[in-house]
N, C-alpha and C positions, 0 to 999 in steps of 0.2 A: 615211152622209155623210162620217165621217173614216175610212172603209176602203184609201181610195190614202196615205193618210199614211205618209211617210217620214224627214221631220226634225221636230225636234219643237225649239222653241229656247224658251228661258225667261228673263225680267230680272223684276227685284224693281219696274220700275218702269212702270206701265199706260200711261202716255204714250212713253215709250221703245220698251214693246212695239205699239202703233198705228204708229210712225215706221215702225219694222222691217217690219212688215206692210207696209205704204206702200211700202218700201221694194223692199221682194221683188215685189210687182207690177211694177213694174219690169223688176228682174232676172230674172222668169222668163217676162215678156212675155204675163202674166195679163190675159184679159177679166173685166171685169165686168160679168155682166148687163145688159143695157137696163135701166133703172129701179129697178136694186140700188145701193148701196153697201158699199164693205169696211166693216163693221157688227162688231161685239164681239156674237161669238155667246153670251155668257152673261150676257147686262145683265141685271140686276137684283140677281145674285148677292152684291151689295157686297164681293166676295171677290176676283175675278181677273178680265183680262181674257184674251179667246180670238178672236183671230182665224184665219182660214184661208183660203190663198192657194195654189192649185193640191196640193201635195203636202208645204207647209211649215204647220205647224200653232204657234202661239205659246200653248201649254199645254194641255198636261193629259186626265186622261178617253179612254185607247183600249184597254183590254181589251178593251169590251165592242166596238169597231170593227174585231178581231180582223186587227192591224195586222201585218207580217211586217218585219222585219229595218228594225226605225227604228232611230234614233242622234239619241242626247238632248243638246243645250247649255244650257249657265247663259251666257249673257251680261252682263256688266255691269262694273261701274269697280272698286279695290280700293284699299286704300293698300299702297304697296310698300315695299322694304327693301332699300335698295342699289342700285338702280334708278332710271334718268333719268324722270322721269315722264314717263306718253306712252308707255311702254313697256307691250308687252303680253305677258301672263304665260298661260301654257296650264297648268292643272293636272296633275300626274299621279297628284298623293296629296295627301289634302286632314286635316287635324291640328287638334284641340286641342290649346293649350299645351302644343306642340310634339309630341305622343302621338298615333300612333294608337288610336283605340278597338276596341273589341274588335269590331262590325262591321268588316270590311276597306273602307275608302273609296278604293278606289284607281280611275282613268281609265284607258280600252284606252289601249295606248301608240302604237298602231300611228295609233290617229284624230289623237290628240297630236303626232304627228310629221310625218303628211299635215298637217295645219291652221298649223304651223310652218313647213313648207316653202312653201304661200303664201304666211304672213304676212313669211317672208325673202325674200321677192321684191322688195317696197315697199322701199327703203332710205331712207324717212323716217323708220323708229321698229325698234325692234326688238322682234322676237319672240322670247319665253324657252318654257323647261318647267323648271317646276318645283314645290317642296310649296309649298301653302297655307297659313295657320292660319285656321281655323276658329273666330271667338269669339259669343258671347254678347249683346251689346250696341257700340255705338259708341266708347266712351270709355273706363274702367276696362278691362274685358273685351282693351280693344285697347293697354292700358299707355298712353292718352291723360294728359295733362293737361292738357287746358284743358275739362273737362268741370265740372258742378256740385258735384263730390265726388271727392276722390280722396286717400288712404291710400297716397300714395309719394310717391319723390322724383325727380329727374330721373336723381341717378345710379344708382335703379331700375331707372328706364323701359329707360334704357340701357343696362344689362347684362343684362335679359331681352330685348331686340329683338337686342341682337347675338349673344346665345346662340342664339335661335332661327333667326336669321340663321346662324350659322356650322353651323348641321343642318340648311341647304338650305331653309328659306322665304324665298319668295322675295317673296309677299307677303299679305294681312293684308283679310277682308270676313268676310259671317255668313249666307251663303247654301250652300257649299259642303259640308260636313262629312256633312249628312241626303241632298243631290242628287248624294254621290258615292257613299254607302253603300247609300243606296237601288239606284242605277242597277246597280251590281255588285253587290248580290241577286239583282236578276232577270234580270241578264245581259244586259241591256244595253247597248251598247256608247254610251259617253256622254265629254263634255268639257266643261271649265268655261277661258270665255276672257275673262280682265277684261286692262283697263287700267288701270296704275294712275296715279295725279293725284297723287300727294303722293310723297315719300321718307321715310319715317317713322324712318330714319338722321341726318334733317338737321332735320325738321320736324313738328309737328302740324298745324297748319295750308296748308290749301289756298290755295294765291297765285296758281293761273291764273285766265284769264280767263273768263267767261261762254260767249265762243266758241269757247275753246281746248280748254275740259271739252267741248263739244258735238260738237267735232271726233274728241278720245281717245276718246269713250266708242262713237262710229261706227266706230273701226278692230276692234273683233271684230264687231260686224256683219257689215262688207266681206268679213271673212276666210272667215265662215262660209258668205255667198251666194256669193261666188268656190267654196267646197268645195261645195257644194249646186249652181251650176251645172255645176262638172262633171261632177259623180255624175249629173247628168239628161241628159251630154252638149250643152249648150249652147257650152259652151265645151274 
């Protein structure tokens, strides 16, 4: 069943990842069966969801579909660091407080660069490459304070976000770190493309709008079905 599998794209969020699916239909001009629906092929699992649309697969499970030359994405939103928000960031090395670990977490640069050059096409937002950091949790982990606890001060927060800042992160989520070490273990060739919603230079706080988040967190989708139809020649 997932043996034509060639993208494999991933968000932290099961409603985001339906959209996407949704979406790719579309963009790769997919039938659905007479009396099917694009259905979440792992329901029950209470764990993840899995859809699948022609050759794009949104998570997980293909050894055993003994799939040849796929290419892995994390999609999703991040807070950023110096950065207009609305901006979208391509990883190429993804860090804990500021350090690589001793797994290598590094993205092909060559994928990072194709996925840039589309997303420089659009001149509504810009596309970056750059390191990640990698944390732990939402708030502490991310030198927040407006969280239920926190053990610093502002001119903490500030002198670790511009430190890390001034050694190239660019910006700040908690998915990246495992999905880039991972992907460069086994050699595959992978990218992590958020948008970030906040400037965590200027703010903790999210001040966009309902539709404006809905809009940022659509531009790595865009970028990736643009990269994926051309790889399939549609475009």
């Amino acid at each position: 069943m997932f043996g034509d599998v060639k993208f494999v794209c991933f968000g932290g969020s099961p409603k985001r990842m339906e959209k996407f699916a949704q979406f790719m239909v579309g963009q790769l001009n997919e039938k659905i069966p007479a009396g099917m629906t694009l259905s979440d092929i792992s329901h029950g699992s209470d764990r993840y969801v899995l859809y699948k649309v022609g050759p794009v697969l949104s998570v997980s499970m293909l050894y055993h579909a003994d799939c040849k030359d796929v290419k892995f994405f994390r999609l999703g939103t991040s807070g950023g660091l110096g950065l207009e928000p609305g901006t979208v960031v391509i990883t190429d090395a993804a860090a804990t407080l500021g350090m690589i670990l001793q797994h290598p977490a590094f993205l092909d640069r060559d994928l990072c660069e194709q996925l840039q050059e589309i997303g420089t096409k659009n001149q509504q937002y810009e596309t970056v490459i750059g390191k990640t950091m990698c944390t732990y949790d939402f708030y502490e982990g991310q030198a927040r304070l407006d969280g239920a606890f926190c053990d610093f001060t502002e001119e903490d927060k500030m002198a670790f976000l511009k430190r890390i800042h001034d050694r190239g992160v660019l910006n700040i989520e908690m998915e990246s770190l495992c999905f880039a070490a991972m992907a460069h273990r086994a050699a595959v060739k992978s990218a992590i493309i958020c948008c970030t919603i906040v400037d965590r230079l200027k703010s903790d706080q999210i001040t966009a709008s309902h539709e404006t988040l809905e809009e940022w967190q659509e531009r790595p989708q865009k970028i990736v079905a643009k990269f994926i139809r051309k790889q399939l020649g549609i475009e």
